[in-house]
C-alpha positions in Angstrom: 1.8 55.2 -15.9 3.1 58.9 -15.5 2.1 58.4 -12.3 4.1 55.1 -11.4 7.0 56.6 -13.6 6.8 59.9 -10.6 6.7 57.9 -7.7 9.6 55.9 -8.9 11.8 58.8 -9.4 11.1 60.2 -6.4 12.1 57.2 -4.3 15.2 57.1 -6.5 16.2 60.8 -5.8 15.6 59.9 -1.7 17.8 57.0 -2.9 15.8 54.3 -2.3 16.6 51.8 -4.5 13.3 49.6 -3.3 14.2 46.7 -1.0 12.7 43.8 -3.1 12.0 40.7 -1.1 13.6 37.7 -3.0 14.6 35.9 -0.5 16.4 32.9 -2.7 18.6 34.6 -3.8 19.4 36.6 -0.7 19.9 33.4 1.6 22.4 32.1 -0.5 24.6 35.3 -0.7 24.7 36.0 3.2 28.4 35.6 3.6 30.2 39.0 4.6 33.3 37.4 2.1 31.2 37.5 -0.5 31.9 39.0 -3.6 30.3 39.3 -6.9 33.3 38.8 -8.7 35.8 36.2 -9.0 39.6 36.8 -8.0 42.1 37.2 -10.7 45.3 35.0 -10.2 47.3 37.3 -11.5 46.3 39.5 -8.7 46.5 39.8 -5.0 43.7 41.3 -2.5 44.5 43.1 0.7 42.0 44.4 3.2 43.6 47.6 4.2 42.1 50.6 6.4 43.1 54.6 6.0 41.3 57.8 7.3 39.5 60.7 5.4 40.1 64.4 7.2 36.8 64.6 8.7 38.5 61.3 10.9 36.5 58.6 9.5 37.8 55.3 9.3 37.5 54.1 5.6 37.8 50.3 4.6 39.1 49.3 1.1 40.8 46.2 -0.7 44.1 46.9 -2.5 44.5 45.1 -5.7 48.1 44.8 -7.0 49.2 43.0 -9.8 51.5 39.5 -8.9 55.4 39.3 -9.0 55.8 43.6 -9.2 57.2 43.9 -5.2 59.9 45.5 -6.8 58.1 47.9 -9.3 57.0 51.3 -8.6 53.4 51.0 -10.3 50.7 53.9 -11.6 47.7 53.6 -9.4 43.6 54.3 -9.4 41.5 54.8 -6.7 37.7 53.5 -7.6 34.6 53.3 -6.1 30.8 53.1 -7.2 28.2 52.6 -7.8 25.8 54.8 -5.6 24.7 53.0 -2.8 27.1 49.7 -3.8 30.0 48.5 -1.9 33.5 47.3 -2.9 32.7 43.8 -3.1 30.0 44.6 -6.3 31.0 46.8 -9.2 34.3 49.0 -7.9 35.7 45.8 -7.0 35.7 44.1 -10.6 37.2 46.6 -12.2 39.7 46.7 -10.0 40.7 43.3 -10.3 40.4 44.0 -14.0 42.7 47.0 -13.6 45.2 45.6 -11.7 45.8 42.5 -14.2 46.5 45.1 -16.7 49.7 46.5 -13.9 48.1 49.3 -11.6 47.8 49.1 -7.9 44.2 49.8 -7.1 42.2 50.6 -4.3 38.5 49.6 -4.3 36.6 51.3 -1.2 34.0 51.7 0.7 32.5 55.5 0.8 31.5 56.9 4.3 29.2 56.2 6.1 28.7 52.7 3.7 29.6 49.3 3.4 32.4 48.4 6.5 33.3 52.0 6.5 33.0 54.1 9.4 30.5 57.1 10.1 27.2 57.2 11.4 24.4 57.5 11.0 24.9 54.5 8.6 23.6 54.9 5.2 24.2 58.4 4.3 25.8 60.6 1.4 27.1 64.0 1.2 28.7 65.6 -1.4 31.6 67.5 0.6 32.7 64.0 2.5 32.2 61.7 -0.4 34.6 64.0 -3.0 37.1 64.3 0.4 37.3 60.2 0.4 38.4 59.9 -3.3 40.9 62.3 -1.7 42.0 59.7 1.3 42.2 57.5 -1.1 44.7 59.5 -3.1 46.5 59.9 0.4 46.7 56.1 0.9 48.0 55.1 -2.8 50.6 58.0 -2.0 51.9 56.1 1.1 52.8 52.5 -0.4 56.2 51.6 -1.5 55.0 49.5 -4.9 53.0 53.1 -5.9 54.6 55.9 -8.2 52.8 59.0 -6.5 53.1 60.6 -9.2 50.8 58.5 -11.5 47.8 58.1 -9.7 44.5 58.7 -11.1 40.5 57.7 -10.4 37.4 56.4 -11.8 34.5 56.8 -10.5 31.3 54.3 -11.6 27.4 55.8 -11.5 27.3 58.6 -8.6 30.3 58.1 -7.5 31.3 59.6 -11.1 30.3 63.1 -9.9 32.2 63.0 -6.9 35.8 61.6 -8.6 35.0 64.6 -11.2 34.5 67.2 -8.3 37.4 65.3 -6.4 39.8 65.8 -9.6 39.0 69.0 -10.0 39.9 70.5 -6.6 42.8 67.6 -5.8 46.0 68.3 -8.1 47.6 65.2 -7.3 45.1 63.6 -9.6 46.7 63.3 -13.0 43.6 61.7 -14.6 40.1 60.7 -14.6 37.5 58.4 -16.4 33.8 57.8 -15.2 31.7 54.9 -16.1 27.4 55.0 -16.3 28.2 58.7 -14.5 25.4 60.0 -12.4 25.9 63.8 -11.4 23.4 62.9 -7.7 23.3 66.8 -7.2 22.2 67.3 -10.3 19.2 64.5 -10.0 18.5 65.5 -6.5 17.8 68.9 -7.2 16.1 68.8 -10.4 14.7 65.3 -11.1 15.7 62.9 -14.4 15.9 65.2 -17.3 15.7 68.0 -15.1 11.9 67.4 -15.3 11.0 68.3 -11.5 8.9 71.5 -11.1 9.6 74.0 -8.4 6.0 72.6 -7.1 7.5 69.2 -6.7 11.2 70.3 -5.2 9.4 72.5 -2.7 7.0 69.8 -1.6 10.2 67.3 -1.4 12.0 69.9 0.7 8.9 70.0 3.2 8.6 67.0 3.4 12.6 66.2 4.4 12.4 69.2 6.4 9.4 68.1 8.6 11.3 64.6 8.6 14.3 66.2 10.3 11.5 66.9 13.2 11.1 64.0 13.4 14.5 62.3 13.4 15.4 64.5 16.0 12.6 63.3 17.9 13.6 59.7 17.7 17.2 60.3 17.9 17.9 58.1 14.9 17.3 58.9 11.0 14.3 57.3 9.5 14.6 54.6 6.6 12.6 54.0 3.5 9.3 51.7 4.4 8.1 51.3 1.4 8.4 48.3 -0.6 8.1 46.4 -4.0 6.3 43.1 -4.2 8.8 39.5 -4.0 8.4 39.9 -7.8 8.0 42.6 -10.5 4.6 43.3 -12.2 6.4 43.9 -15.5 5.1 47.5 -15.7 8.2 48.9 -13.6 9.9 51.7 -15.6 12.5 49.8 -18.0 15.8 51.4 -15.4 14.6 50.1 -12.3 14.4 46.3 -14.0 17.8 46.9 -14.9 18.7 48.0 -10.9 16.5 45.3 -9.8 18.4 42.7 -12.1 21.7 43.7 -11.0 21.3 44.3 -7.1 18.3 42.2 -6.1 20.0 38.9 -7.7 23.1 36.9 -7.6 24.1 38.7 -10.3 25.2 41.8 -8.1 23.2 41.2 -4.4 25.7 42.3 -1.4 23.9 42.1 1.9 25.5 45.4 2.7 24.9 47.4 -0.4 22.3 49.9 0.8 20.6 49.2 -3.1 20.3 45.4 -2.3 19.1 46.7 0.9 17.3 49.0 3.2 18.7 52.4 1.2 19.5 55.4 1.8 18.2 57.8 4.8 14.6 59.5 4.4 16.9 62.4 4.4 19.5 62.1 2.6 18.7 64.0 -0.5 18.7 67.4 1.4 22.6 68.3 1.2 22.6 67.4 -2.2 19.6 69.8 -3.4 21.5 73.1 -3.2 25.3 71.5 -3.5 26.2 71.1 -7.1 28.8 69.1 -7.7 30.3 69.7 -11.3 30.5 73.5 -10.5 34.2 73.7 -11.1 34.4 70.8 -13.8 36.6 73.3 -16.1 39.4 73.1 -13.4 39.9 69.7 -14.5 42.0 71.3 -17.4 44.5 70.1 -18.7 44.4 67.0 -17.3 42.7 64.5 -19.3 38.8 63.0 -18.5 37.2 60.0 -20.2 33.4 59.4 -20.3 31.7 56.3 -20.8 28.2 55.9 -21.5 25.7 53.1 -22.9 24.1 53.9 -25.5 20.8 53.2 -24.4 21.2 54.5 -20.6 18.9 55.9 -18.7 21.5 58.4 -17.5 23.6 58.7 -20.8 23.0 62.5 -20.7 24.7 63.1 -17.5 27.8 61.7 -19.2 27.1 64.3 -22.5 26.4 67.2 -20.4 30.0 67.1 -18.3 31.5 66.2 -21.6 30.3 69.8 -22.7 31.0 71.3 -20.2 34.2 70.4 -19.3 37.4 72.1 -21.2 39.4 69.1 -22.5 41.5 67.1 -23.1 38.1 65.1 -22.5 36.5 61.6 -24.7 33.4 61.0 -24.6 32.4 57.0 -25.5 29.2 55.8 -25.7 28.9 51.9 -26.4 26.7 50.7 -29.2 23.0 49.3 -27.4 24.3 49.4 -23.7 22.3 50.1 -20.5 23.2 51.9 -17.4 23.8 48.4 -16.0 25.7 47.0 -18.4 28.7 49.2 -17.1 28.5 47.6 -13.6 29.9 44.0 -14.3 30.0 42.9 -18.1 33.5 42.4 -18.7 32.4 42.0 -22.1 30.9 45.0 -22.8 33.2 47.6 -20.5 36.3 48.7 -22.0 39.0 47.9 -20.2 41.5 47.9 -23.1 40.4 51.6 -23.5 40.5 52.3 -19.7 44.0 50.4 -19.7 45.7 52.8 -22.3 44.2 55.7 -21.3 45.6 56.0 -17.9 49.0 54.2 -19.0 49.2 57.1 -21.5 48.1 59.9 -19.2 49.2 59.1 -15.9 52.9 60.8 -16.1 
């Protein structure tokens, strides 16, 4: 079992959030205007397009709340999870968001989803914090948005980057992170930090000799490997919970990389010397909110920044809740909570 429990991790860390091969579901779901959510009519959707400063071409929706063409509105930018797109998880609680009166912007990260960039399928902790920035830029541009009340939540991995964003962009008044994953962290030193040097030297060889290879081919290399149509039942308890969410109609997107093909062999490398929360303290004063199920596989990600970071910071953790449970489950995510803390905070 330690075994299985290893190779699992390290698939996760390359993030490769196994490709499972159930097909009914996926046949059903292979409409580009899909989403896993339904529209709010209290709420319009806009497709809209805006660059990052590296150039690339980012793809969002903007959700604004009906019958407010004449209000100047506080606004969030989201994204999220890791390896989702903005039709899945960033999109819902947008919608949610903006029937509670902001102006939100659900997006696509680079090199992801209908976003620009290539190779496709690829992370990096510079260009990922820079488009919670564009995103910033593009709220800052509309005529219904106050720019002076805009803040970000970021959902899984994307929670490290709109915490490193926050911290280095000042326009950012405040910030709350959902199921937060810091990916530079888990990169680098494996789930509860449990990776020996043996094991992150042997993962660096083996990237390294991969970039050999790459360069060979001319194109990056994607994961190969696997899991059967169904689960045995002996999977580690998280990757049910992933499988659950991404790999059913529950959360399946054809172009979320974890419903998907992944990430690149690769992609871990930039993150395994990069850490992201370095400069979490310059968050001060603005104010950060944490959510975390209780029984998440990642909960102490969420602890951890909460220590480490000066304050005004909450930390929530909801009573019996998974990672998961924070993706979609209106039920179960506080919105009411999310709603006053940016109402009272973004000013």
């Amino acid at each position: 079992m330690k075994q299985i429990i290893v190779t699992v991790i390290v698939f996760l860390i390359a993030g490769q959030l196994f490709a499972y091969n159930k097909k009914s579901d996926q046949e059903d779901m292979n409409n580009t205007e899909h989403y896993t959510f339904t529209l709010s009519d209290k709420v319009i959707r806009q497709k809209v397009t805006f660059k990052n400063r590296y150039g690339i071409t980012l793809i969002g929706d903007l959700y604004l709340p009906k019958n407010t063409e004449n209000q100047k509105l506080p606004a969030l930018a989201i994204s999220g999870p890791f390896g989702a797109v903005k039709e899945q998880s960033s999109g819902l609680y947008a919608n949610q968001m903006a029937e509670r009166g902001f102006a939100v912007i659900a997006f696509d990260p680079s090199y992801t989803g209908e976003s620009g960039g290539e190779p496709r399928n690829v992370a990096s902790p510079d260009i990922n914090t820079e488009d919670f920035s564009a995103a910033v830029d593009f709220l800052g541009l509309q005529k219904q948005v106050d720019r002076n009340k805009i803040g970000i939540i970021g959902i899984c991995g994307w929670a490290g980057f709109a915490l490193n964003a926050t911290a280095v962009d000042k326009r950012v008044k405040a910030v709350a992170t959902t199921s937060m994953y810091d990916m530079s962290r888990v990169n680098a030193k494996g789930y509860n930090d449990a990776m020996t040097l043996e094991e992150r030297t042997k993962a660096l060889e083996q990237m390294s000799l991969q970039r050999w290879k790459d360069a060979e081919n001319g194109t990056p290399a994607y994961p190969t490997t696997h899991l059967p149509e169904k689960l045995n039942g002996d999977e580690p308890q998280f990757v049910k919970e992933y499988f659950d969410y991404y790999k059913t109609s529950r959360g399946y997107h054809e172009r979320s990389l974890n419903s998907t093909t992944g990430w690149t062999t690769t992609n871990s490398l930039s993150f395994m010397n990069m850490p992201l929360l370095t400069y979490i303290k310059e968050i001060s004063p603005r104010p950060m909110l944490l959510i975390a199920g209780e029984n998440a596989h990642s909960r102490y990600f969420s602890e951890d920044a909460y220590k480490a970071a000066i304050g005004p910071k909450e930390l929530i953790i909801i009573p019996n809740g998974v990672h998961v449970d924070l993706y979609d489950k209106v039920d179960i995510i506080p919105f009411d909570k999310l709603e006053q803390f940016f109402k009272e905070n973004l000013k």
